[in-house]
C-alpha positions in Angstrom: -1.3 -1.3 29.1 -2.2 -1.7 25.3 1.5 -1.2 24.2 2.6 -3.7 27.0 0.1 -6.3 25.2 1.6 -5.1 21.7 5.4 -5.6 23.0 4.7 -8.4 24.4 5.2 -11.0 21.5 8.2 -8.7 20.5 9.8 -9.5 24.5 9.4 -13.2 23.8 10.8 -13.1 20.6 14.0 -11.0 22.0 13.9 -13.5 25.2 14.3 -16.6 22.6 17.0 -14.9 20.6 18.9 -13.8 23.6 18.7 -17.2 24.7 20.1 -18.3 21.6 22.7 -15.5 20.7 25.5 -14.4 23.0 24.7 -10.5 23.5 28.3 -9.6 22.5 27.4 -11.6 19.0 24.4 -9.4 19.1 25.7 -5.9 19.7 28.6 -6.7 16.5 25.4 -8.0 14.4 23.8 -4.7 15.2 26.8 -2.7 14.2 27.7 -4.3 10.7 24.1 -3.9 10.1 24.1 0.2 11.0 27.3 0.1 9.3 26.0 -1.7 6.0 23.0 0.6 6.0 25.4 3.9 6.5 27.5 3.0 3.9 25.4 1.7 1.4 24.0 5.6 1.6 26.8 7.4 2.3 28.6 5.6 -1.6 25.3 5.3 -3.2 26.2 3.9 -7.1 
């Protein structure tokens, strides 16, 4: 119940975006940003 009510601004959020954003846009976004985070790591300067 009381993490439904703290989700809940998150769902609208996601709904709007979703809306906005094609999902297949949003799946590559998510996976240059893993990527960028994984190498930025991985070759550290």
């Amino acid at each position: 119940m009381i993490l439904g009510l703290l989700l809940k601004p998150f769902s609208i959020a996601a709904d709007i975006i979703l809306a906005f954003i094609p999902k297949k846009l949003l799946v590559l976004a998510i996976i240059v940003l893993i990527a960028a985070i994984y190498y930025g790591y991985t070759y550290e300067f």
